[in-house]
C-alpha positions as CSV (number, residue, x, y, z in Angstrom):
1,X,18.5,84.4,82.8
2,X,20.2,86.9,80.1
3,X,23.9,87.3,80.2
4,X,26.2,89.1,77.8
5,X,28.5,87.2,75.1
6,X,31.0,88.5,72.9
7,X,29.0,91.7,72.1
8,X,25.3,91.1,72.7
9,X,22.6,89.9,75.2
10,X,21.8,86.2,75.1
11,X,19.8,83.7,77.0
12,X,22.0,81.4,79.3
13,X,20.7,78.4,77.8
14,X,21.7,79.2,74.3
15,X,25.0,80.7,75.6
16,X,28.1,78.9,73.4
17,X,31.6,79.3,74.6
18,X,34.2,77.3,72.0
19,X,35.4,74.5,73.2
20,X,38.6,75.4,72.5
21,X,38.9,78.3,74.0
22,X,41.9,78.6,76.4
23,X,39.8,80.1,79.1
24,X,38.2,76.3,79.4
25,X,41.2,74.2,78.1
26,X,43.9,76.6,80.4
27,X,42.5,79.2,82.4
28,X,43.7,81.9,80.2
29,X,42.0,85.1,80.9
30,X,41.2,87.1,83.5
31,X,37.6,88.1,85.6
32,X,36.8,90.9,87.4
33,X,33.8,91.0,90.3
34,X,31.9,93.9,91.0
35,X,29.3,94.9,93.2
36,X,25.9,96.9,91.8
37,X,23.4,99.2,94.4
38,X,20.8,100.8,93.5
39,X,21.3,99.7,89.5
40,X,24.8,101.3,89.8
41,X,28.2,99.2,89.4
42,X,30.7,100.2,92.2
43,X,34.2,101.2,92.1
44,X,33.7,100.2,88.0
45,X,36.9,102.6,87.0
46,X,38.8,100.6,89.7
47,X,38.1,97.2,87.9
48,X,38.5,98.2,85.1
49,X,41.9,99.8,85.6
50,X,42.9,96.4,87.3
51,X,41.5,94.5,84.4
52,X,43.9,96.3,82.1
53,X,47.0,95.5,84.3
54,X,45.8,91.9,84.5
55,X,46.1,92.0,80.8
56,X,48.8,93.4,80.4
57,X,50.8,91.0,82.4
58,X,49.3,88.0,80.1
59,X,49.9,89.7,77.3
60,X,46.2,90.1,76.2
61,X,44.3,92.9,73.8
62,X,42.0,94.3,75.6
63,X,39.0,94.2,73.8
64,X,37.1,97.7,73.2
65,X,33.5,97.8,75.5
66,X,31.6,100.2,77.4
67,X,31.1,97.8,80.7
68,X,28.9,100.6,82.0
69,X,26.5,99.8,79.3
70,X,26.8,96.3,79.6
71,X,25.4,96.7,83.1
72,X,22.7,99.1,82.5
73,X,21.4,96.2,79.6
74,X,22.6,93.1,81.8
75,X,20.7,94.6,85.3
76,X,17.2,95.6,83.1
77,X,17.1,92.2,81.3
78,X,17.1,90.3,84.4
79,X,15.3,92.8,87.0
80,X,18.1,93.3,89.0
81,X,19.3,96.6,91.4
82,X,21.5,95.0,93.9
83,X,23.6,92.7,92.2
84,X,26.7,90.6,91.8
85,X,28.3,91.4,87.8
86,X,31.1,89.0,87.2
87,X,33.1,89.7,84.0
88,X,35.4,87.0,82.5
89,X,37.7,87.7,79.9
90,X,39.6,85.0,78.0
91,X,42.0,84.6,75.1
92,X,39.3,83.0,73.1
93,X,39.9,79.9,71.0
94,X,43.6,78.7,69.9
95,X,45.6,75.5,68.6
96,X,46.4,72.6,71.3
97,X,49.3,73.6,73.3
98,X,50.6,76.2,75.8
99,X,52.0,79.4,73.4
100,X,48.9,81.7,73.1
101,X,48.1,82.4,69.2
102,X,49.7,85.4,67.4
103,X,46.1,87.0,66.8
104,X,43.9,85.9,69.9
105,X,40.3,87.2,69.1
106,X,39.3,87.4,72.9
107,X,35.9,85.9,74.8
108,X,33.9,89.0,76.8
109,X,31.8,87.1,79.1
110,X,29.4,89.4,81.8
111,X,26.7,87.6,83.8
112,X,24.3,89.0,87.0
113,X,23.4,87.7,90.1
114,X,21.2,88.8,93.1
115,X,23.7,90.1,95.9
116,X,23.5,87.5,98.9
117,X,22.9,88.8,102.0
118,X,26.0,89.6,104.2
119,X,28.0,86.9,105.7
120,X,28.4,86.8,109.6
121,X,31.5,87.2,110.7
122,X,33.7,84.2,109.3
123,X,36.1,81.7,111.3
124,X,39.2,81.4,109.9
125,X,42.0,79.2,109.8
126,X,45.5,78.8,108.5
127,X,45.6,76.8,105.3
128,X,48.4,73.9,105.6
129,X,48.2,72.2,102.1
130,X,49.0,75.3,99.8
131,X,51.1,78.4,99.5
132,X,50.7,81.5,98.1
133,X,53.7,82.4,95.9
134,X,54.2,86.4,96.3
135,X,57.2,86.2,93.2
136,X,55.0,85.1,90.9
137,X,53.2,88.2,88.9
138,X,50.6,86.2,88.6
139,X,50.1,86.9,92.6
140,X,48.9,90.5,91.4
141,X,45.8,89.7,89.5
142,X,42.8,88.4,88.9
143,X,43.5,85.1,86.8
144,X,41.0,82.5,86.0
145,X,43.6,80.0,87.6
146,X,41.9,79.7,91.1
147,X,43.3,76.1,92.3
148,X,45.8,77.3,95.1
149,X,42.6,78.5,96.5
150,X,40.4,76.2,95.9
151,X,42.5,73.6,97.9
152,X,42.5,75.8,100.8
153,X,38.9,76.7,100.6
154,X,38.5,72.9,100.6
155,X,40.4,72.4,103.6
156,X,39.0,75.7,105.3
157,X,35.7,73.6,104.3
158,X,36.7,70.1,106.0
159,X,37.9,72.3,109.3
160,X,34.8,73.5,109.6
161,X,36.3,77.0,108.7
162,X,34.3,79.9,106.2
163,X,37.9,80.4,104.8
164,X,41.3,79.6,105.2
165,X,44.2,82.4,105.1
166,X,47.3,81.7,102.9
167,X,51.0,81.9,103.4
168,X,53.5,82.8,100.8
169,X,56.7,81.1,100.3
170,X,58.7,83.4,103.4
171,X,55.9,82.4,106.0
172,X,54.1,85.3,106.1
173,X,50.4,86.0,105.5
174,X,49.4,87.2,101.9
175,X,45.4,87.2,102.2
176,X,42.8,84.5,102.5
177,X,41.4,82.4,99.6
178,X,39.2,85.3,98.2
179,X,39.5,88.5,99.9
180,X,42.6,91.0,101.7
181,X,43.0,90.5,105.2
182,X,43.3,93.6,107.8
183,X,43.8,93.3,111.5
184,X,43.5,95.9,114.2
185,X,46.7,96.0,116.0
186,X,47.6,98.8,119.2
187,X,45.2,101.2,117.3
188,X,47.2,100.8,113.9
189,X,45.2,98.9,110.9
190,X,47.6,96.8,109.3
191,X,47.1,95.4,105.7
192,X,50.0,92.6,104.1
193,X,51.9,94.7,100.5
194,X,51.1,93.6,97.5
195,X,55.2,92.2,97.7
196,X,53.4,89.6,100.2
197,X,51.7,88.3,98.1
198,X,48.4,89.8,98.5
199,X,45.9,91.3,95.7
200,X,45.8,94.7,94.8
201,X,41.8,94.7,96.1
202,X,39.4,97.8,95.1
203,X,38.3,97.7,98.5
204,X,41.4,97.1,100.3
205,X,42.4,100.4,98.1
206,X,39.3,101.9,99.9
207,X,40.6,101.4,103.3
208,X,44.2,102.5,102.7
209,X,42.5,105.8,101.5
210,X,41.3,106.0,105.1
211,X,44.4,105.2,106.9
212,X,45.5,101.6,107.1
213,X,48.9,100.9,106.5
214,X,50.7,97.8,104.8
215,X,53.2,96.1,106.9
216,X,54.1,92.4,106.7
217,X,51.9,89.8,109.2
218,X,52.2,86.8,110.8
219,X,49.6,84.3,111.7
220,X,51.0,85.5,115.4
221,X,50.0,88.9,114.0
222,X,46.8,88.0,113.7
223,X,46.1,85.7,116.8
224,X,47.1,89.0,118.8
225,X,45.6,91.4,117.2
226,X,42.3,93.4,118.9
227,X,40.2,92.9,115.5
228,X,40.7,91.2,112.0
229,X,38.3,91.4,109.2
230,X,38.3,90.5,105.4
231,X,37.7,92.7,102.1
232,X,36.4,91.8,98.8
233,X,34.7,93.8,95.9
234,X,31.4,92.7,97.6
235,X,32.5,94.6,100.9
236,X,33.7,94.0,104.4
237,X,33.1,90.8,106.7
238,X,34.8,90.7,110.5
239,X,36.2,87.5,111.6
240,X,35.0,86.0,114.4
241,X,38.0,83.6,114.9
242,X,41.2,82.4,114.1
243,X,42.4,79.0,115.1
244,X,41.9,79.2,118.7
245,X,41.3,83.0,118.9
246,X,37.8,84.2,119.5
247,X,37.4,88.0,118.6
248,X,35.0,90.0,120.5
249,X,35.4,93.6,118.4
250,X,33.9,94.6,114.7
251,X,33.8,98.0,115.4
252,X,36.2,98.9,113.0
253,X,34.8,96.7,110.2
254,X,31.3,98.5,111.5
255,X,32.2,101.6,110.7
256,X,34.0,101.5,108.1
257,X,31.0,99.8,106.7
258,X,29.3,103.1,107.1
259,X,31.7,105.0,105.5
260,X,31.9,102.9,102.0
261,X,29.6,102.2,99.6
């Protein structure tokens, strides 16, 4: 497998990243996912305008790279048209200790993978062990500092759940561990702000466009609602249940599925 390194193509196995760099020692940096059809990266200006407010909020120089390009090379060097492209962006290498260096010479990491076939429709759960906290800017972006959700993937896992939805500190739903969260409720589709908590998702953005609304939720919220289904860069999956709820409807997630790419 080729991947792309700090400005080039290189095999996987010869692949170096410093041992020192903060990315590994602190989770400094930032990774974006994006979806490829067809050889062509999706919603690429989105990422990359969320990529640049990531780093801007950590206080890290963008580095200059045509990700476009990067694709195009990544895709043909590993025979790939429908694909999973995960960027990772650290801080790069710096001294023992938490204050970042004055002059960070940053790590552009960009690898490819098949795209899986869709998920069915996931059971959900409330996670108990973890909380998402919306006051935190760090709420709004992509950092590589994924343990809140881990832990409640892990506990989704030991449920028997696909994923677990989080609370923020006020008791009110933010998203799940790695996707937005949108229920159908009396005809209205209802999304949680970004003041929740939740992630300013490229696809979540997709479905606003077509007339969902943000409005704080409840786990209540969600138990009642008619339909509830999840949104990541990678696209849509319904839920099937929800604690004790069993939902019988995806025909919203269905056709909005036919509407975006």
């Amino acid at each position: 497998m080729k991947l792309w390194l700090n400005g080039g193509l290189v095999d996987a196995a010869a692949a170096r990243i410093a041992p020192g760099d903060r990315g590994f020692t602190l989770g400094d940096g930032l990774f974006e996912t994006i979806a490829v059809r067809g050889g062509t990266p999706l919603r690429l200006s989105a990422h990359l305008a969320r990529l640049a407010r990531g780093a801007e909020v950590i206080g890290l120089p963008l580095p200059t790279f045509d990700l476009s390009a990067i694709a195009t090379a990544l895709l043909a060097a590993n025979g790939l048209t429908d694909a999973v492209l995960r960027l990772t962006l650290t801080r790069g290498e710096g001294p023992r200790g938490v204050l970042p260096p004055e002059a960070p010479r940053p790590t552009l990491l960009v690898t490819a993978a098949p795209m899986a076939a869709p998920a069915p429709p996931a059971r959900l759960m409330l996670a108990q062990g973890t909380r998402r906290n919306e006051f935190s800017p760090l709420s709004g972006i992509k950092s590589l500092n994924y343990l809140d959700n881990i832990l409640a993937r892990q506990e989704a896992q030991r449920a028997g759940c696909d994923d677990a939805l989080l609370l923020n500190t006020l008791g009110r739903l933010a998203e799940s561990t790695i996707a937005n969260l949108f229920v159908q409720r009396d005809g209205q589709l209802l999304t949680p702000p970004l003041s929740e908590g939740a992630l300013p998702g490229v696809m979540r953005a997709e479905v606003l466009a077509r007339g969902a609304v943000e409005r704080p939720l409840t786990s209540d919220d969600v138990a009642t609602a008619e339909e509830a289904f999840l949104t990541s860069s990678l696209g849509l999956r319904s839920v099937r249940s929800f604690g004790d709820r069993v939902f019988s409807s995806f025909a919203v997630a269905e056709r909005l599925r036919t509407e975006i790419p």
